[in-house]
N, C-alpha and C positions, 0 to 999 in steps of 0.2 A: 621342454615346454616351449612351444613358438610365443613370441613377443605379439602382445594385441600394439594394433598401430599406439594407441595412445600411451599404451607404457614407453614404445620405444619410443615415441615425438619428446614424453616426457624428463629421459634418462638423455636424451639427446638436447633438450633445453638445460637440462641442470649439470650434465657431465662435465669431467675437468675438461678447458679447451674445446668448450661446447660449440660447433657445427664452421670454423670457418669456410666450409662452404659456404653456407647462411649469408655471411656477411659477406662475401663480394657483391662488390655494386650493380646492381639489375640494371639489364640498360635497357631503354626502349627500342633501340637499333637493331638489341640482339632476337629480340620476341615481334619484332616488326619486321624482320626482312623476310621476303620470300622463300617458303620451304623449299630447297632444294629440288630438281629431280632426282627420282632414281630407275637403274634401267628396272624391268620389272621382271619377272620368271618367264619363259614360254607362255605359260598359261593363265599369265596373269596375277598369278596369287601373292599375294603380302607374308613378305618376308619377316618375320620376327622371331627366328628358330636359332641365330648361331651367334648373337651377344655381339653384333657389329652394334657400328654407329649409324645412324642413318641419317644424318645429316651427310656424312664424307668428309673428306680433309677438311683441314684449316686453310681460309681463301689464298693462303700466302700459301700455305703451301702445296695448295694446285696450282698455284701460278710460275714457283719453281721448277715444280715437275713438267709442265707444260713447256718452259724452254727449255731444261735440259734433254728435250726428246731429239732434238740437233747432234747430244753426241751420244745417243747412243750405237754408233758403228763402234764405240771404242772402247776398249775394256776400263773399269773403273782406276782411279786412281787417288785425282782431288777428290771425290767422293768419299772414300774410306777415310783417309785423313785427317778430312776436315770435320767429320761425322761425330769420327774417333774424339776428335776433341773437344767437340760441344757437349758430348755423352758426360766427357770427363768432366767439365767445367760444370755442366748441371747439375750432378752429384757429388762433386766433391772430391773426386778423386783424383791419379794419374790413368793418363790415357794407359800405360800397359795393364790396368787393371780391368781394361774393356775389352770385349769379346760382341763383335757384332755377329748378327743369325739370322738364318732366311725366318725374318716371325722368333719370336721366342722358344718356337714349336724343333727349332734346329737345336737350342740349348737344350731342352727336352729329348734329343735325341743322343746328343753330346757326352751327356754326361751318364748314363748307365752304359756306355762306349769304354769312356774315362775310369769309371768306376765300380763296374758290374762285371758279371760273366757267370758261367755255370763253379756252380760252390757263393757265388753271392748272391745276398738279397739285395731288396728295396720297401723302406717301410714307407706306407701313404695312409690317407685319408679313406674313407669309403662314406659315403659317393664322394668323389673329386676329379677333378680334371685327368681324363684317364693318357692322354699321351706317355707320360715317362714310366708309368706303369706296364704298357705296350712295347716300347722302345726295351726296357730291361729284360721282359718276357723272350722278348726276340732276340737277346744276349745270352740265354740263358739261364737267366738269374732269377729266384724265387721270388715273388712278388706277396707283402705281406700288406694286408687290408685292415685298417684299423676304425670300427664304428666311429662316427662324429658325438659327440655329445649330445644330450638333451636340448641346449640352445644352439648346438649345428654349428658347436666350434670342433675344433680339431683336438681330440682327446691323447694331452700331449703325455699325461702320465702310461696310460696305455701303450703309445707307441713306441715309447721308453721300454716299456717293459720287452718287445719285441725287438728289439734292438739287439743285435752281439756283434762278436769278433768279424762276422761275415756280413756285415751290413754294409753295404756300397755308400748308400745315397738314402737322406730322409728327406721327402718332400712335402713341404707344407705351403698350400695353393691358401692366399689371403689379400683380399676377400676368396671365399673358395666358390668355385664354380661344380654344380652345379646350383649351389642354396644360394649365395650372393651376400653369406652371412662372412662374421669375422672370428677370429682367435684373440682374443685379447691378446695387446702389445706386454701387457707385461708377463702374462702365463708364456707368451713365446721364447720373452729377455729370460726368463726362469730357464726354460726348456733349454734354453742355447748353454746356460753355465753346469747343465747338469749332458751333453751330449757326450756320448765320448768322442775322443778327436780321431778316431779312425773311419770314421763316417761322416762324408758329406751331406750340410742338410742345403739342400735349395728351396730358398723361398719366392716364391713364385710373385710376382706384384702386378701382374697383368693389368688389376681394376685400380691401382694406386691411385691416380687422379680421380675416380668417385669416390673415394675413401675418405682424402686429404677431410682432417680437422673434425670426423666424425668420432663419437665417444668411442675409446678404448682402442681406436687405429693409430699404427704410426707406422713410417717406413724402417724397415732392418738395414740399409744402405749403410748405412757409419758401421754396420756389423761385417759386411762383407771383407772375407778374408781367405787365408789358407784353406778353412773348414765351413766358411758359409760363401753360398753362393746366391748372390740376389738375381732375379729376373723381370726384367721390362718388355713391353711390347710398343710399337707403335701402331698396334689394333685397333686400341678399343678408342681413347681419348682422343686420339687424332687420326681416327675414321679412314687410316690407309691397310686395313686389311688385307685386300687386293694388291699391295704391294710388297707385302712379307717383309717387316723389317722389326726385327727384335734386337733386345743385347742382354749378355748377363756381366755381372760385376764381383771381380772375388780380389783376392791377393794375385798378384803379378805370375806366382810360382803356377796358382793354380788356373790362371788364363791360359799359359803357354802347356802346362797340360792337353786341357779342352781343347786348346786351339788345334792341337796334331788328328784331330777329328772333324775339323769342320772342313765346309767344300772349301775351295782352295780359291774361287773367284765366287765368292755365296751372296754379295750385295749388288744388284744393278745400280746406275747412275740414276735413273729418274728416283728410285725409292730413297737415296743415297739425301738429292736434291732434298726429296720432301722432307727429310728427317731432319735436313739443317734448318731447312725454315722454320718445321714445327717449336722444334725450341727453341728459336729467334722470338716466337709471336705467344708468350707470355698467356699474356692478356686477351689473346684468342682463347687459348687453352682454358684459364677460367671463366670465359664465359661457355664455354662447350661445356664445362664441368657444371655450372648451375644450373643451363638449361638442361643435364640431364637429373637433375638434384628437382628439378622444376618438371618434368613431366613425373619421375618416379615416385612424387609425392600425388601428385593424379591420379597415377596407377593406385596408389592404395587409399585414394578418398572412392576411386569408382569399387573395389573391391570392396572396403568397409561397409558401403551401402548396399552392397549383395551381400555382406555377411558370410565374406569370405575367409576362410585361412591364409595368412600369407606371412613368409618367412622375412623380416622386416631387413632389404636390401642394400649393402653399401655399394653399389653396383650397378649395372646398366640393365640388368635383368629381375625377375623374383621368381620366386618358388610359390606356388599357389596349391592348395590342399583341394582338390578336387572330391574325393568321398568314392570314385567310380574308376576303374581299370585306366591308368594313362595310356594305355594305347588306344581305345575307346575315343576318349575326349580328344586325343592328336587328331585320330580320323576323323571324327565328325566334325572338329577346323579346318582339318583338309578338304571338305566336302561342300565346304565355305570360302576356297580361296585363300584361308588364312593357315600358313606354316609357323607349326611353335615346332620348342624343343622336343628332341624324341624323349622316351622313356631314361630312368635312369635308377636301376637297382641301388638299394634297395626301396628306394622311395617311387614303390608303381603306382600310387595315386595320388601323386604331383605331378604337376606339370611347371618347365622353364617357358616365363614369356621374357621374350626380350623387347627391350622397348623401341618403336620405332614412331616414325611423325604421328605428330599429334592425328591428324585423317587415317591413319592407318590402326592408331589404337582404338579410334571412336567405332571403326570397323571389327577390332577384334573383340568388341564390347558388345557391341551390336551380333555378332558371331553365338558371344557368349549365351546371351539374353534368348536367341532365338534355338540352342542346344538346350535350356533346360524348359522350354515350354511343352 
């Protein structure tokens, strides 16, 4: 059953360690400064189809990237290393526990490599983030789909059940893309003490930073080990899409694994740059994180007042219940300039918006109003 906004604002006021997002400090600075440009499509249209940030990096770290464009004749070095470490120090771990990736989308590709092939599965979510589903297909390996829940968590007893001797890799995408919804932290903590240890489960944490301090999330990062493998991006929170920089986190045994599968020089210096500044600038990062906590509560005060369905997001995107064929409602936003998420079986009458500046949603609203008239 979907969450009406006011139950979940409600379960979000009352819940344990209810909303530290909430409470970081609003700055006037952050809601006063000039929205960004961004380049725009050929044809003009408004982008809000693929869960970027549309804001772009954190100012520091365009300005890194911007002087390291001096060495890029050279292949990376200080880059890795220094990267390597900041990854390590921000999570808590030792750097060999780190695994940098073009995008997290390379970890994704890494690991049904590692741990798949023809005779193994891969148990997932349906609908979810389909890349390591794809990657494992393309090894070989059976790919087993498991419905979400009625509240559009990841139905972890089910995918238990699908689980055997030949299962590679369980993955569980949280927040999950494409609903923007969670798995509670602790039916996950359950999940991991009942897996068996001959299966990798990766947990996927792409939206972590829209997540942080919301009811029932937490990070699995202290869990990463032998048998879990966690996932980070520097897509979404810090706006370098464009620059492909991910990492996964596991036990050392299971890095040097993975690692016999990744490209061999897989990180440029400029991305390199930007990744160290991002974690240098804190306090960028959470104000990037409430202004998206700050528009995506907009998103769902303009959709309440259409009396819309919407699937209540930890994420930079939402799921909205449309009633009519999603391919339908894509094209007639396309037909408006405005690019959402394509279709996503089995949910074909939703639609993914992803959120993008404030003018650009006022458009997609204005979009919207002028598709049901």
């Amino acid at each position: 059953m979907t969450l009406s906004r006011r139950n979940f604002l409600h379960r979000t006021a009352t819940g344990a360690g209810a909303t530290a997002l909430l409470q970081f400090p609003l700055s006037s600075k952050l809601f006063a400064s000039p929205e960004p440009a961004r380049m725009q499509q050929p044809n003009g249209a408004i982008q809000i189809d693929s869960n970027e940030n549309p804001y772009g990096p954190l100012p520091s770290a365009m300005k890194a990237m911007q002087q390291t464009l001096s060495r890029a004749n050279r292949y990376p070095d200080f880059g890795y290393s220094d990267l390597v470490s900041r990854i390590a120090t921000w999570n808590n771990v030792k750097e060999d526990q780190v695994l940098l990736g073009i995008g997290s989308s390379e970890m994704l590709r890494i690991l049904p490599q590692a741990y798949c092939g023809p005779g193994k599965n891969l148990v997932l979510a349906s609908p979810t983030f389909e890349f390591i589903g794809n990657f494992a297909r393309a090894m070989g390996a059976e790919v087993r789909k498991v419905p979400l829940t009625s509240s559009y968590a990841h139905d972890l007893d089910a995918m238990l059940q699908r689980v055997d001797a030949n299962t590679g890799v369980i993955y569980v995408c949280n927040a999950n893309n494409p609903t923007g919804s969670i798995t509670p932290a602790d039916d996950i903590a359950a999940f991991l003490n009942k897996a068996p240890s001959t299966a990798v489960v990766a947990i996927d944490e792409a939206y972590h930073h829209f997540s942080i301090g919301m009811p029932g999330y937490r990070s699995f990062m202290e869990a990463a080990g032998d048998r879990v493998v966690v996932l980070r991006t520097f897509s979404k929170i810090y706006g370098m899409a464009g620059m492909r920089l991910g990492y996964g986190v596991a036990s050392a045994a299971t890095i040097r694994k993975m690692a016999e599968y990744r490209m061999p020089i897989n990180i440029n210096v400029v991305a390199a740059a930007g990744g160290v500044a991002s974690l240098e600038d804190d306090n960028a990062m959470k104000f990037a994180s409430q202004r998206n906590a700050t528009d995506r509560a907009e998103f769902i005060k303009q959709a309440e007042s259409r009396k819309l369905n919407v699937i209540p997001s930890y994420a930079n995107f939402l799921m909205v219940k449309t009633g009519k064929p999603a391919k339908d409602v894509i094209a007639g936003f396309k037909s408006k300039g405005v690019l959402i998420g394509r279709p996503f079986p089995p949910m074909l009458d939703w639609i993914r918006v992803s959120l993008g500046l404030p003018d650009e949603m006022k458009t997609f609203w204005s979009a919207w109003d002028s598709l049901q008239a």
